[in-house]
N, C-alpha and C positions, 0 to 999 in steps of 0.2 A: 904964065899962070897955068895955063892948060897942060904944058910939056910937064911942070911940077906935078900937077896932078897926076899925071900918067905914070911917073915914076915913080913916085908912090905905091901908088897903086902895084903895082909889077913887085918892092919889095916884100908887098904884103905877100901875096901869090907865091912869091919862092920860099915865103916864111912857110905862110901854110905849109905846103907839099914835103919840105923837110920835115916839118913835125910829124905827119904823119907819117909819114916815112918810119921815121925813127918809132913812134908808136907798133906800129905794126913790126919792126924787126924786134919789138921789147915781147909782144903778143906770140910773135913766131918762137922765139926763143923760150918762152915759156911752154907752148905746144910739145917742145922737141923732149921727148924724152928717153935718156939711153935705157937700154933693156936691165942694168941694175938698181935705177935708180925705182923703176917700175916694180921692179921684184920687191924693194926696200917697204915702196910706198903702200904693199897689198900683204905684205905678214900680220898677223895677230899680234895687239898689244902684249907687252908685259903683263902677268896675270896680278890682279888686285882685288883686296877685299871690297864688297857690295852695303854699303853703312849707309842707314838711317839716325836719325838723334831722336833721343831719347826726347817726350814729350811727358809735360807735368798739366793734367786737366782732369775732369769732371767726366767718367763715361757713365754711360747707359743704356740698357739692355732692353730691347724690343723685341716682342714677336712680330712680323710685318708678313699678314697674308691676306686672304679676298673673300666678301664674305656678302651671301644671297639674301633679301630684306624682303620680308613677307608679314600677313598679317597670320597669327597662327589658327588653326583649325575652323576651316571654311565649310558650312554645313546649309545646306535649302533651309528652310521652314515652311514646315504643310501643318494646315488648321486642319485638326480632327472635327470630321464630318458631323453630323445630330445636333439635334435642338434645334433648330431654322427653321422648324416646321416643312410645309409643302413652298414656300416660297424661297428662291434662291439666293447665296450667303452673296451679297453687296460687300463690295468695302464702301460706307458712308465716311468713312473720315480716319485723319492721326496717323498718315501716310507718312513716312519715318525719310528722312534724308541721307541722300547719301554720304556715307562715312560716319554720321552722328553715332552715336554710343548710346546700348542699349543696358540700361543697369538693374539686376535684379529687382523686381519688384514695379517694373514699369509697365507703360502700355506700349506694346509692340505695336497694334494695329486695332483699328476700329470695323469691325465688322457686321453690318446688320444692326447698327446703333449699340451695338456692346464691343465693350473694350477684348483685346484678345490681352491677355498676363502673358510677361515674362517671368519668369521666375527658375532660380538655379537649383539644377538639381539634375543627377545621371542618368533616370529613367525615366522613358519617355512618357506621354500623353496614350494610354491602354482605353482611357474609360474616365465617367466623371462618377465625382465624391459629392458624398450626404450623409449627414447625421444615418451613422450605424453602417457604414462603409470600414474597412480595416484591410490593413493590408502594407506590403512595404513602399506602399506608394501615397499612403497615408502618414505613414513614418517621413517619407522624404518633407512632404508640405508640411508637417511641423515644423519639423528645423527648419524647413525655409522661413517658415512667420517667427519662426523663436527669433532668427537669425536678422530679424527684418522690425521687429521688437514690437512684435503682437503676439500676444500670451495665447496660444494654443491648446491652455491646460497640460497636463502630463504628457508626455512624448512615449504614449502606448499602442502605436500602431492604430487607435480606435480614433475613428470623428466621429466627433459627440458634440453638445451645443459648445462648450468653448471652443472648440475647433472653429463649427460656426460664424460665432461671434467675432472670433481673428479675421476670418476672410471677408467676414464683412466690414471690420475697419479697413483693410489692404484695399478694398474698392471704394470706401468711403474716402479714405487719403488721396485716389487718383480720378476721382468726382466722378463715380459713377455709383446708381445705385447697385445697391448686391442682387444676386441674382434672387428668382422667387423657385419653390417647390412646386413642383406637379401640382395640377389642376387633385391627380387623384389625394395626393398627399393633405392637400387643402381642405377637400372633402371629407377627410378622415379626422382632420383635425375640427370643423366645423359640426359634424356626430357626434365627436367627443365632447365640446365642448356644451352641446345643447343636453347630453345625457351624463355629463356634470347637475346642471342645473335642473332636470328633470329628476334627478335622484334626490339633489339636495332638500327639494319642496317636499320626497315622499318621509324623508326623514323629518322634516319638521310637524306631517302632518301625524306621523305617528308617533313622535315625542308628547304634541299635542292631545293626541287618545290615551296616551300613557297619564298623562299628567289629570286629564279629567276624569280616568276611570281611578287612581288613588287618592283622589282630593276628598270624593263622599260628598254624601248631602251638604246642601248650604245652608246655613247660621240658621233661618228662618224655618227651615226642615227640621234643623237639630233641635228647637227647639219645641215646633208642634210635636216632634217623638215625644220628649220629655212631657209634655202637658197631658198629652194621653195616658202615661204614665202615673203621673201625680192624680189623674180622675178616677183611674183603675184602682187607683191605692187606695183614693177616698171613699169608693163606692164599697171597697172592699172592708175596710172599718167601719163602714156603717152599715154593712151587712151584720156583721158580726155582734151588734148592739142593737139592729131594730128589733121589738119582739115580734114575737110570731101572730094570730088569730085569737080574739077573744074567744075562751071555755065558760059557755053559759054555769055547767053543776059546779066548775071550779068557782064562779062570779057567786054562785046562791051557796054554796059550803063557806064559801072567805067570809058572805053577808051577816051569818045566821054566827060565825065566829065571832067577828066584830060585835055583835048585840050581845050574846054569850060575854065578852070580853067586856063590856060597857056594864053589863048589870052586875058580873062580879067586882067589877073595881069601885060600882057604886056602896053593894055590901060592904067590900073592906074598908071602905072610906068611912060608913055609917061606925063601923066597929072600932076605927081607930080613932075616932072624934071618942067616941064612947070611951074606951082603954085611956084616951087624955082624960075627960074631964072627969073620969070616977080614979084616975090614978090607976088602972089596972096593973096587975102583976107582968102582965105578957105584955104590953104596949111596943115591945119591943118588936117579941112577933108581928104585931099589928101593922106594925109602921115596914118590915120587910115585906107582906103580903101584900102591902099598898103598895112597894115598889114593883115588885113585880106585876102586880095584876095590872099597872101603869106600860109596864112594858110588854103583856100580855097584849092589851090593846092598840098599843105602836104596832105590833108585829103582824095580828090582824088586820087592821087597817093595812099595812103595808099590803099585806096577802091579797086582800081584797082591792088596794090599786092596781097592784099586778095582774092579777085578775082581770081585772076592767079594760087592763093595756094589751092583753094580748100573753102567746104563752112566749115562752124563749125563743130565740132569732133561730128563724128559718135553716136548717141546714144545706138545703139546697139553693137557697139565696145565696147564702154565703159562698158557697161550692160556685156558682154563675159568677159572681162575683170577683171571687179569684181565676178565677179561668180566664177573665177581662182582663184581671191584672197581669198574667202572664203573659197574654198574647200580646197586649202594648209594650210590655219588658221586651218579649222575645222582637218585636218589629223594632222598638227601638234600635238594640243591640246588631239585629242583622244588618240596618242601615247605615251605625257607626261602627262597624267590624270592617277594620281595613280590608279592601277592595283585592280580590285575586286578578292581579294585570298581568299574568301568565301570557296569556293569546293579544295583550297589547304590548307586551316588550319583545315578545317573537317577533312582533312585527317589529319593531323598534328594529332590534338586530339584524332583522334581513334587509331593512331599508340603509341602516347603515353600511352594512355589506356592499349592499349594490352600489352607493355612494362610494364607498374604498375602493372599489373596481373602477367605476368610471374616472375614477382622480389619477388613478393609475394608468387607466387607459388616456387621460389625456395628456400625461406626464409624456408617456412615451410619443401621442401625437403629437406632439410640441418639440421634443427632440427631432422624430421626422421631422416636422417643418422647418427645423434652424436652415440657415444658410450652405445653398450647395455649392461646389463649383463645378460648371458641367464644362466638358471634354474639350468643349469648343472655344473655352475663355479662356485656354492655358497653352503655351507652349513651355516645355523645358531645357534649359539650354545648358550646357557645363561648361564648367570655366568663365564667369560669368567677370567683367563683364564683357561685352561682345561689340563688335564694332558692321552698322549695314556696310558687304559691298556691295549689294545690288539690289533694285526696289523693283521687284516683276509684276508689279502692280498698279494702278491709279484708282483716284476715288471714281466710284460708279463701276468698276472692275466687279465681274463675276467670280468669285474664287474656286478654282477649278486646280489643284495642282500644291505648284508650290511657290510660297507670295515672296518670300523676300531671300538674302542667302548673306547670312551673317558669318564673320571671324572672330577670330579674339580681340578684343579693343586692343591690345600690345603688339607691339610691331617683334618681330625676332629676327636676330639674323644667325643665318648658320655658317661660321667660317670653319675648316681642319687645318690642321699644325700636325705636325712630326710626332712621334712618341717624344722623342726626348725633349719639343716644346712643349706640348703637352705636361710632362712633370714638372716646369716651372712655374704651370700658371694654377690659381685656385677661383673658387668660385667669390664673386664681389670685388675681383681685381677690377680698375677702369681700363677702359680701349679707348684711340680715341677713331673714329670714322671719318674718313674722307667721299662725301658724299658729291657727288654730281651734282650743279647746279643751287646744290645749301652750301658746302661748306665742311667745317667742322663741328661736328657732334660729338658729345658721350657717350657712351654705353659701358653697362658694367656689365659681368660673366653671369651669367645666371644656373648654366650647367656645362658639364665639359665630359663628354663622351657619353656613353648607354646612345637610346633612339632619343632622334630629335620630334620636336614636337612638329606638330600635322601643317604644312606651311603649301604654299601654293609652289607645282613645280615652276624654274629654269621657266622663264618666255621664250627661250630659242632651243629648246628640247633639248640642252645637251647635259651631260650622263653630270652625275653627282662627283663632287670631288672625293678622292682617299684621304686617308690619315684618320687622326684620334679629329670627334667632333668638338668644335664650342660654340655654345647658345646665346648671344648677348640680348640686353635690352635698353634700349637707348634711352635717354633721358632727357626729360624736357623739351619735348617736340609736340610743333603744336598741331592741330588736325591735319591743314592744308599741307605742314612738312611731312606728315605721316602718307597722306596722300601723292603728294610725290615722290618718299621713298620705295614707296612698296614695288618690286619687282628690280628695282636697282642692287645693279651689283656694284660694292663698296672697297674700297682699302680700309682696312683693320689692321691698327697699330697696338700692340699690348707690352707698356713699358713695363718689365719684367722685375730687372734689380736697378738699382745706383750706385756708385762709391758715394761716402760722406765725403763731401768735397771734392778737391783736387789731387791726384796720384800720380804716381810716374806710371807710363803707359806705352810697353813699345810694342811692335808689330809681332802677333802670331809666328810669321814666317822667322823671329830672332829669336826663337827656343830652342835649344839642345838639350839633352841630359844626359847624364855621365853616369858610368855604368852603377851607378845605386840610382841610376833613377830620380835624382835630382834634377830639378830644370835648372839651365842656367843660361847666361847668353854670352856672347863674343863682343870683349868690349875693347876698340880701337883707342888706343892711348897714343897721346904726342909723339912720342916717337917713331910711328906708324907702326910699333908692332901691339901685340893686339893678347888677352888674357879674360881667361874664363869667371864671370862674377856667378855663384852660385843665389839663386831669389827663390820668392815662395810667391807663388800668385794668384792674384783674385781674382774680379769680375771680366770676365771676357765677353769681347760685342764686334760687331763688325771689323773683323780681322786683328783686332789687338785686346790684349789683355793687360790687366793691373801689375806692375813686377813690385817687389822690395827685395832689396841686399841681404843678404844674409851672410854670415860667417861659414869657416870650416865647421865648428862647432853648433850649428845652425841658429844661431839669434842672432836675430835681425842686428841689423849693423846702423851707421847714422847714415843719413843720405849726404852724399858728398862728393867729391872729385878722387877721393881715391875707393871709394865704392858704385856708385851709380849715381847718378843726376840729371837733372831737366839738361838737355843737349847733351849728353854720352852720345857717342858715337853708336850703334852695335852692330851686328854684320850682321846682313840676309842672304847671302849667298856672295858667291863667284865665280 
């Protein structure tokens, strides 16, 4: 069994060695090479054309360049100095965070228990505004309140009270009271106000003298005039009818008439009884002698009462008399003769006077005192709205300088392209960004060459790129993305054109053109020889462009095997 083994074994061993053997004379023989066959092995192929196939797809056209992401125009903010009296400007509160967003018509910062304003607008903090302030810095803070939609009245350069009254809603709206006027302002308004009222009393008290100097006596006056009157009048007709002193010769002549008069009427009585009872001739006579010597003694007797009473009424009675009655006429008359209120309506009208003055003068101190805003409540900021990058401040901070140092809320980035990229792109086109760490963003074009807007330089100082500028502004980023783009430099993609759809599409490097100028390409046909298809082409993009077939006569042809089609062949060299 053992001696099997052995020989075995042995023809394995001579198997091997032959094999290799023979391997290795296969190895050598390959090695060996005659000096012709070497020469055969190292000449240059037969020459042949260099073809691509024609491809049928969808291209489109990108700008692809790099682009620097900044917040735009980064500016300190310093509180104009005054009004803090002798004590020094605190920040007590409303200390702004970092990155937060500062919007027209807010409170930047709290200083000394008053709000400091933001408010947009190009020129800065010179001085603070009051009723009767004008200027173009009073023009500015209108349209800011118009724009912020507090009526400011007319937009005439003037603060006047509606100016006022705007800026004190704008502080009412961010819970603080509005500012107050000078103590002096105060003072002038509290004079006026008192010489209001001290004028108005002198006017009533001289309408009051007016009114009592033409009223006249009262009822009870008017009518004791009158009664002195009607005495006067009385006393005066009975002047004129008392008689005068009894005339003794007159009283003993009327006497001795009277008896005279008695004993003639006796006679003719005796005569006319006589003349009746004899029938006399004359009876007639008789009886008229009887009448009159009857009236003879009437008239004596009269005589003789007269006599008895005195002679005619006094004429200087009478004369006393009326001279009563004049004088009570003339007092009546001068007491009810409307009243000369000359020197009480002068005064009237100077008191009024003075009252129109002071109404005036309060008028105006009352515009003084509308609402001011002083130097120190305002900062101006343009380009509004603005974004904190740095808060140089905390509450209990002394303000010494400048407290905080704002941007523009909008991020920008600044990428350059080519001239000739440049004319394909417009403003509102989308980009898309490849940001570090985010991802993929939007941005649209916002401007494309002039100066770029105020952006923080390069963090590694180096030089500005050439070419035509573009401005984008990204979209939809939320703070903290904002906050980690800012200072990143980006890839900027700007998809340009498309084809609608799918096209045939062969390599750049497959264009010739034949002496008109025509492009065409080199098209490899089955029989390995090869023919010029003349095309008209479109969108071109990363090394290839849009072809179609065209005829001799140049209209387009069908796409097909004996013009151009997805898989042609075409030549790119040789």
């Amino acid at each position: 069994m053992a001696a099997g083994r052995n020989s075995r074994r042995s023809i394995l061993i001579v198997a091997g060695i032959a094999v290799l053997t023979a391997t290795g004379g296969f190895l050598a023989a390959q090695l060996i090479v005659s000096p012709a066959d070497a020469a055969a092995r190292t000449a240059a192929p037969p020459a042949a054309p260099i073809t691509v196939p024609i491809e049928r797809k969808a291209l489109d056209s990108a700008i692809v360049t790099r682009g620097d992401i900044a917040f735009t125009g980064s500016v300190q903010v310093t509180i104009s100095a005054g009004g803090t009296g002798a004590a020094a400007a605190v920040v007590t509160g409303r200390v702004p965070e970092l990155g937060s967003v500062v919007e027209n018509g807010t409170v930047l910062l709290e200083v000394t228990g008053r709000p400091v304003l933001a408010l947009s607008g190009e020129l800065p903090t010179y001085r603070s505004l009051a009723p009767g302030s004008s200027g173009p810095d009073v023009e500015q803070l209108e349209a800011t309140l118009a724009g912020l939609g507090y009526d400011p009245g007319p937009q005439d350069k003037v603060y006047d009270a509606a100016t006022g009254a705007a800026v004190a809603k704008l502080y009412s709206t961010v819970g603080y009271a509005a500012p107050q006027p000078s103590e002096e302002v105060r003072a002038a308004l509290a004079g006026a106000q008192a010489s209001v009222t001290t004028t108005a009393q002198a006017v009533t008290d001289a309408q009051k003298a007016l009114s009592d100097a033409g009223r006249g006596p009262a009822q009870s006056e008017r009518l004791r005039l009158q009664g002195d009157v009607d005495a006067a009048q009385a006393s005066y007709d009975q002047a004129k009818v008392t008689p005068g002193p009894a005339n003794p010769a007159a009283v003993d002549a009327a006497t001795r008439n009277v008896t005279a008069g008695n004993d003639y009427q006796a006679y003719v009585g005796q005569n006319l009884q006589a003349a009746i009872d004899q029938n006399w001739a004359n009876l007639a006579d008789w009886q008229a002698a009887a009448i009159k010597a009857a009236q003879g003694v009437v008239d004596a007797q009269a005589a003789l009462d007269a006599a008895n009473h005195g002679g005619p009424p006094s004429s200087s009675a009478i004369a006393a008399a009326r001279n009563q009655l004049d004088i009570a006429k003339a007092t009546r008359d001068e007491a009810l003769k409307p009243a000369d209120t000359t020197v009480q309506q002068q005064a009237l009208t100077a008191a009024q006077s003075a009252a129109t003055d002071a109404t005036t003068a309060l008028t105006a101190a009352q515009a003084a005192a509308g609402t001011p805003l002083p130097a120190q409540e305002v900062v101006w900021l343009a380009n509004m709205p603005r974004r904190i990058d740095e808060v140089l401040v905390s509450r209990g901070s002394v303000v010494d300088g400048a407290v905080l140092t704002v941007s523009g809320a909008d991020l920008s980035i600044t990428a350059h392209v080519s001239a000739e990229e440049a004319g394909l792109l417009t403003e509102g086109l989308t980009a898309d960004l490849t940001v570090p760490g985010i991802g993929q963003i939007k941005a649209v074009i916002s401007k494309i060459g002039g100066a770029a807007p105020a952006v923080d330089p390069p963090a590694d100082g180096s030089p500005a790129p050439t070419g035509t500028q573009v401005v984008l502004q990204p979209k939809d980023v939320t703070n903290e993305q904002a906050q980690k783009m800012r200072g990143a430099n980006v890839k900027v993609t700007i998809p340009v054109a498309s084809t609608t759809g799918e096209v045939l599409v062969a390599p750049v490097a497959a264009l010739f053109s034949d002496d008109q100028g025509t492009p065409r390409v080199e098209v490899m046909q089955p029989d390995g020889k090869t023919r010029f298809q003349p095309v008209t082409l479109g969108l071109s993009t990363g090394g290839e462009v849009e072809v179609k077939p065209i005829g001799s006569d140049g209209k387009d042809l069908q796409v097909g095997s004996d013009s151009l089609d997805k898989g042609s062949l075409v030549v790119v060299g040789r």
